[in-house]
N, C-alpha and C positions, 0 to 999 in steps of 0.2 A: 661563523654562521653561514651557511649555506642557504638561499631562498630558495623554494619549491618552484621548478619551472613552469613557465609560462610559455602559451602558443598562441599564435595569433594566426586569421586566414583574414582572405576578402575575395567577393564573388559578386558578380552580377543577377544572382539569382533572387534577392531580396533576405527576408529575416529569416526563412523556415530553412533554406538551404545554408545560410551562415551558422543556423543550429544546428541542423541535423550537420555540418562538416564537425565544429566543435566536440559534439558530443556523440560522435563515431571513435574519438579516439578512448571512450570510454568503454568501449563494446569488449575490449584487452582484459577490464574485470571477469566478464562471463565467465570465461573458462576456468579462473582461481577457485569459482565456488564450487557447494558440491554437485556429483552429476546427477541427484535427482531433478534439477534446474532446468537442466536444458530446454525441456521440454515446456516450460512453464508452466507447472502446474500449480491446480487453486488453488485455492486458500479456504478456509473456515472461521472466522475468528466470532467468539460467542458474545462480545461487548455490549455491540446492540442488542440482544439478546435478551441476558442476564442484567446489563448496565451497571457493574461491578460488581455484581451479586452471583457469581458462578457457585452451583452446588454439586455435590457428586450426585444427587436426585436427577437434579436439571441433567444432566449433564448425559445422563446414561440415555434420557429421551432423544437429544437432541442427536448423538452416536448414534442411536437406531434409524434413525430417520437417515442421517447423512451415509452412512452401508452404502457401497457400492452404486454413489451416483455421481465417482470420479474424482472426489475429492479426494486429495492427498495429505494437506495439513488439517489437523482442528486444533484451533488455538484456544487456551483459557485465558483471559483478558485480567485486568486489574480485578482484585477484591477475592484472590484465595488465601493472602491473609488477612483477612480481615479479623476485628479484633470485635467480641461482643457488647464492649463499652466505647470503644475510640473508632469503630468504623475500618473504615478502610483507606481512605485521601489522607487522612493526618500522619498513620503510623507504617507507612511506608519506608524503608529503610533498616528495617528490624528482621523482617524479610522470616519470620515464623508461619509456619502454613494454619490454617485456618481449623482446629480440629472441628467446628461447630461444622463451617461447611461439607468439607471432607473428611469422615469421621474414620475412613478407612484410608487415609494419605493419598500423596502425591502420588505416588508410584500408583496404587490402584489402580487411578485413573488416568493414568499415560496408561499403564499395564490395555487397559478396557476398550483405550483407541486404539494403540493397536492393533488387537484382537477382533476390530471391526475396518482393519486395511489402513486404517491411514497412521501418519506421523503423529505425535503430540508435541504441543507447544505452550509456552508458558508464556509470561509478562510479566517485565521488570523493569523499575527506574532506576537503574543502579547507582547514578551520580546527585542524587537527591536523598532528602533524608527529610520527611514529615513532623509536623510540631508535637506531635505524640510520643514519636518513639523515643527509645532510650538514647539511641547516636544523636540527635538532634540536641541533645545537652552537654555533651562531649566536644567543647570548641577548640580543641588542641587538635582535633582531626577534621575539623572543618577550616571552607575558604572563608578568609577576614580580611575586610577595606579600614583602611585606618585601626585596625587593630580590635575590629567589631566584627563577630559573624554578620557575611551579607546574608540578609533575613527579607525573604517576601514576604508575603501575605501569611501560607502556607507549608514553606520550604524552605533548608538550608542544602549546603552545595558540600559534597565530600572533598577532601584535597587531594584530587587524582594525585599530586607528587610525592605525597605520604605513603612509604611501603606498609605502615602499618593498614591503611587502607585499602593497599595492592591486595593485604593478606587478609583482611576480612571478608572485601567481595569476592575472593578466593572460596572461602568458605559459606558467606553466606547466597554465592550466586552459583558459581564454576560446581563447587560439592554439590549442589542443590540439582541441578543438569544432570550432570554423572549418577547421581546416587538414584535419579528418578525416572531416569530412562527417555529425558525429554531430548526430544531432535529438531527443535524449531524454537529462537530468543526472537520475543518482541522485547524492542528495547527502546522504551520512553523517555520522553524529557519535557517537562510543562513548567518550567521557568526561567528565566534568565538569568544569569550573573552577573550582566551590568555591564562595565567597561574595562573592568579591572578587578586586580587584587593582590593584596599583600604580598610582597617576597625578595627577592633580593636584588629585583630590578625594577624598571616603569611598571604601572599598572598594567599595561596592555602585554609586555612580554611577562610577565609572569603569567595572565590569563595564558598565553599562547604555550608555555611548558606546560599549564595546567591541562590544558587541551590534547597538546600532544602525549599526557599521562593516562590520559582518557582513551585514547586510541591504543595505546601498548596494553592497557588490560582487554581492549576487543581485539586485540590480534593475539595475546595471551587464548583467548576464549578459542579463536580457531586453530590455533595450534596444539592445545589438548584434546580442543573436540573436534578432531577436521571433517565428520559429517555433517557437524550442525551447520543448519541454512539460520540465516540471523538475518533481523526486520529493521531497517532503523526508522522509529514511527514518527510522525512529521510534529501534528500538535505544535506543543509550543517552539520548542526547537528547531526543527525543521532544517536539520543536519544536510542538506541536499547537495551541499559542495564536493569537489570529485576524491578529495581524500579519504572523506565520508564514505562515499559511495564504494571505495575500492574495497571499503570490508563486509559492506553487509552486502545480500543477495536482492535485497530491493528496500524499496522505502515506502509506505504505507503516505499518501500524496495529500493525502489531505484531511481534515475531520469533518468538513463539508457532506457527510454520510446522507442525509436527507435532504438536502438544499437544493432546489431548480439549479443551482448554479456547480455544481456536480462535475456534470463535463465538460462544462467550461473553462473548469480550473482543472481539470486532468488536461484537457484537451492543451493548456496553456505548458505545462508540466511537462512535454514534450521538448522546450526550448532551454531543459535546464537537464533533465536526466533519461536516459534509453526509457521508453518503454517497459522494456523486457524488464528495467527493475523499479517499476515504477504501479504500485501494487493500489487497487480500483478499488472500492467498497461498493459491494451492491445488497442494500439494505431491505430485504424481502418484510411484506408486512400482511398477515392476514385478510386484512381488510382492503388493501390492494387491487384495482382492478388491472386485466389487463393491458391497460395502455401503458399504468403509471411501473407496471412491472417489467415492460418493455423498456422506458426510459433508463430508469435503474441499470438491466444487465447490459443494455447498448453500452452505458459507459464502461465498462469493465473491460469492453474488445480496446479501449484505451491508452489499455496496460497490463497489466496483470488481475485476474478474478478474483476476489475476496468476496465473498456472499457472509452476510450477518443477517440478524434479525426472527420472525420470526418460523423458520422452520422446523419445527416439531408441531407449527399449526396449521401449516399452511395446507389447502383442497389437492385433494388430487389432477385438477386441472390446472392448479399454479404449480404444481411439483412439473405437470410435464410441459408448461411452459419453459420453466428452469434447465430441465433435462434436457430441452433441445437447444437452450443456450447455451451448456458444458459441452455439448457436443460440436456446435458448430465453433464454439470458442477454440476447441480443440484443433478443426483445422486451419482455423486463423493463426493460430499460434505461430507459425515459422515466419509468418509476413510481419506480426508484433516484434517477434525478436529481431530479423534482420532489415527490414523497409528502410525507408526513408520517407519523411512524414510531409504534406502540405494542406494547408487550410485553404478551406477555400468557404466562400460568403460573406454576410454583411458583417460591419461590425457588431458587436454583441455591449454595449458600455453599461448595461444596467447588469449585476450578477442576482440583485434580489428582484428585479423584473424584467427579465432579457425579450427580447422581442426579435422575430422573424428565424434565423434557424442558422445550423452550424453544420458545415458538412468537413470533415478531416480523409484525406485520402492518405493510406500508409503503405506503399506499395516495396516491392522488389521486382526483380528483371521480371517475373513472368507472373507474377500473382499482385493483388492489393486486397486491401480490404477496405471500405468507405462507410465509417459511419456518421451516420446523420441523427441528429435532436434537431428538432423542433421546439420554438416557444411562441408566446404570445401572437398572434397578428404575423403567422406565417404565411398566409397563401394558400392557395387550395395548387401549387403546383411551383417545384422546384427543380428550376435547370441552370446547371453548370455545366462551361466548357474546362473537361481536363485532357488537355492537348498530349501528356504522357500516353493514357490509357486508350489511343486510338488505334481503331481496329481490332479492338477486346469485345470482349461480353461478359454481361453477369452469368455467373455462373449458379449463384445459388443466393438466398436472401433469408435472414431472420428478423420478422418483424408479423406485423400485420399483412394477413392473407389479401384482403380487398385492397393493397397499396399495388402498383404498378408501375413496373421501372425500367427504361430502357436505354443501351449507350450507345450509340452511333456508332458509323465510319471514324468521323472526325472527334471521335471521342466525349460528345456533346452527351451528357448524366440527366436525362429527365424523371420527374419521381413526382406521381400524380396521387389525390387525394388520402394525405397524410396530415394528422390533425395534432390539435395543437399540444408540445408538451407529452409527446410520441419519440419513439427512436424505432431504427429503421439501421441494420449491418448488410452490409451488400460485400460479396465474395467475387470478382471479377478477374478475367486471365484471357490471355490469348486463344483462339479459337471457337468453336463453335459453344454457345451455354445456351442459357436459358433464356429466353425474351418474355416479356410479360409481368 
C-alpha cells in the first residue's frame, strides 16, 4: 500500500498566502481538462429554475432567452426522470428519462442547445440509488455494514467494487452521454455512507477501495468521453479534496444559492480549492431589484459564473444588468484563473446575519480584481490599505453607477456610499484608469 503524498509549506505571510501556496499546486489539473475551460466559461444550470421539474416546454423558453448572451453550458438539473407516480428524489438510480416531461427524448433537447450555441448538460447521482427504484432492492449490488444495506433516510450506496455495477453505470450513465450528445456531467451526491462498510478488511479500508472504485468509473468517464467537462456538485458530499478535484473541471461550492451568506462561503472556498474551479451560482429572480441582483453576480467573479433561476422572466433592464456582468466577468476571467487571493476586512461570524462588509482582492503581476459585499451596519464608506496594488488604478467598475472609488499612491482602496447588502467588482492594474 502506497499512501498518496503529502506537502507541506510555511510562510510568514498569514492564512491566505499558506492557501493560495497549497493550493497552487493544484493549478497542474487545469490543463488535463478540456480546452473549452480555459477560458472559463459560464455556466447555466435550470435547478433553481425548474426545482427538479425540467421540461422540454420549459426548456425551449429558457434556450431562447439564453441565445447568444455568452453562455456556453445549459445544464438540465435533477428531475428528467422523473417517474409520474414516485417523483423524482426517490427513484433515482434507475436512471429511465422521463417520457412525460420529454416527450421528444434526451437527445432532442441536447440536439435544441446546441443549435442555439451552447453545450448541453445533464445531472446524475450515479453512486446512490433512491427508495423507489428497482436497484434500491437488489442488495447483492449494494454497500452493507454488518451485513445490512447501509440505508438513510432516502438512499442506498452502489458497491463502486462491483464490476457488475462498473457495467451498469456503463450503460445506464456512460451510454446515456454518448448516445445523447450531452458535453457537460453534473455529478451529485446528497448522503453519506458513514464510517465504513462491509468487505474484507476494516470498515474504513474497505470504504477507501470503495472510494477509490468511484473514482476509476470517473476516470473511465474521461477516457471515452475526453471532451466532456464534468462538475463535482458539493451538496451533501462535498468531494472538494484534491484527488476529487484532479477529475472534474470544477466543483459547484456550495447550495447556499440564495443565502446573505453566499459569498462568504465562496469567498471561504478559496482556502480549500483554485477558483478557476470553484463554480458560483448566481440565482437571478424577477422580482429582484437592482441592488439584490448586483449581490448575487458580484459573487460569481468568486469563481466560476453559474447563473440559475429565473431567466425567461426576467425585464429587459435586468437582462442588461446580466449582460454587462458576462461581459466584464469575461475580462476578469484571466486574474480568476491565475491570481493569488487576500481577504481583507472585518471579521464576518454571523453567515445568517453578517454585518459590516467583505472585500477579497485576487490579483496577478499586473491586474486584480476586488470584490466587495456589503452587509448589515456597513458604513456609509469603506477603506482599506492593500500595500500590493500601490501605484495602480481602477480601471473599470461593475456595480452601482452613484458608488465612487478611488486607490491611492499607497495603494489605500476607498469606496464611498455603498449600501447595505450591495456588491460592488472593481478591475484595477498598473497605470493610468479610471478615477471616480
Amino acid at each position: 500500500f502506497t499512501t498518496p503524498k503529502a506537502e507541506l509549506t510555511c510562510c510568514t505571510g498569514g492564512l491566505d498566502e499558506i492557501s493560495s501556496r497549497i493550493i497552487s499546486r493544484q493549478r497542474e489539473y487545469l490543463d488535463q481538462f478540456p480546452s473549452v475551460e480555459r477560458d472559463l466559461p459560464v455556466i447555466f444550470n435550470e435547478f433553481c429554475t425548474s426545482w427538479g421539474c425540467p421540461t422540454e416546454k420549459r426548456l425551449q423558453k429558457i434556450v431562447g432567452k439564453l441565445a447568444g448572451k455568452g453562455i456556453t453550458y445549459c445544464v438540465i438539473d435533477a428531475g428528467w426522470h422523473a417517474d409520474p407516480e414516485k417523483g423524482w428524489e426517490s427513484n433515482m438510480g434507475d436512471w429511465i428519462p422521463s417520457k412525460e416531461h420529454f416527450p421528444s427524448g434526451l437527445k432532442a433537447a441536447a440536439d435544441m442547445i446546441r443549435t442555439h450555441g451552447m453545450i448541453p448538460g445533464i445531472w446524475f447521482e450515479p453512486e446512490t440509488c433512491g427508495k423507489t427504484s428497482d436497484i434500491f432492492h437488489k442488495e447483492d449490488m449494494l454497500l452493507t455494514r454488518d451485513g445490512y444495506p447501509i440505508t438513510t433516510d432516502r438512499r442506498r450506496f452502489l458497491d463502486m467494487r462491483e464490476e457488475r455495477i462498473q457495467q451498469y453505470l456503463q450503460e445506464r450513465v456512460i451510454d446515456c452521454l454518448k448516445e445523447n450528445g450531452f458535453g457537460y456531467l453534473k455529478v451529485d451526491y446528497n448522503d453519506s455512507i458513514g464510517f465504513g462498510c462491509d468487505g474484507r478488511e476494516s470498515l474504513g479500508e474497505n470504504l477507501r477501495e470503495h472510494m477509490a472504485c468511484s473514482q476509476r468509473f470517473y476516470r473511465t468517464i474521461r477516457n471515452e468521453l475526453p471532451g466532456l467537462v464534468m462538475e463535482n456538485c458539493s451538496s451533501g458530499g462535498h468531494r472538494l479534496e484534491p484527488s476529487m478535484m484532479a477529475l472534474f473541471s470544477m466543483a459547484s461550492f456550495s447550495d447556499a444559492h440564495e443565502c446573505v451568506s453566499g459569498p462568504i462561503i465562496a469567498a471561504n472556498v478559496h482556502r480549500a480549492i483554485q477558483p478557476a474551479q470553484s463554480q458560483i451560482w448566481a440565482v437571478l429572480r424577477a422580482e429582484a431589484d437592482d441592488r439584490r441582483l448586483r449581490y448575487v453576480l458580484a459573487g460569481t467573479f468568486l469563481g466560476r459564473m453559474c447563473l440559475s433561476g429565473d431567466v425567461d422572466r426576467l425585464s429587459d433592464s435586468q437582462w442588461q444588468l446580466v449582460d454587462e456582468s458576462i461581459a466584464f466577468y469575461r475580462r476578469c476571467a484571466p486574474v480568476i484563473r491565475d491570481g493569488m487571493t487576500v481577504r481583507y476586512g472585518p471579521d464576518v461570524p454571523s453567515y445568517a446575519h453578517p454585518e459590516g462588509y467583505q472585500l477579497i482582492v485576487r490579483a496577478t503581476e499586473d491586474q486584480a480584481v476586488i470584490i466587495i459585499h456589503t452587509f448589515a451596519n456597513c458604513g456609509h464608506m469603506i477603506q482599506e490599505s492593500i500595500p500590493a496594488l500601490s501605484g495602480w488604478h481602477i480601471r473599470d467598475a461593475l456595480g452601482d453607477g452613484t458608488i465612487t472609488t478611488d486607490l491611492d499612491d499607497q495603494g489605500t482602496l476607498q469606496i464611498r456610499q455603498m449600501n447595505e447588502f450591495d456588491g460592488l467588482v472593481l478591475l484595477a492594474g498598473e497605470g493610468r484608469g479610471i478615477q471616480g
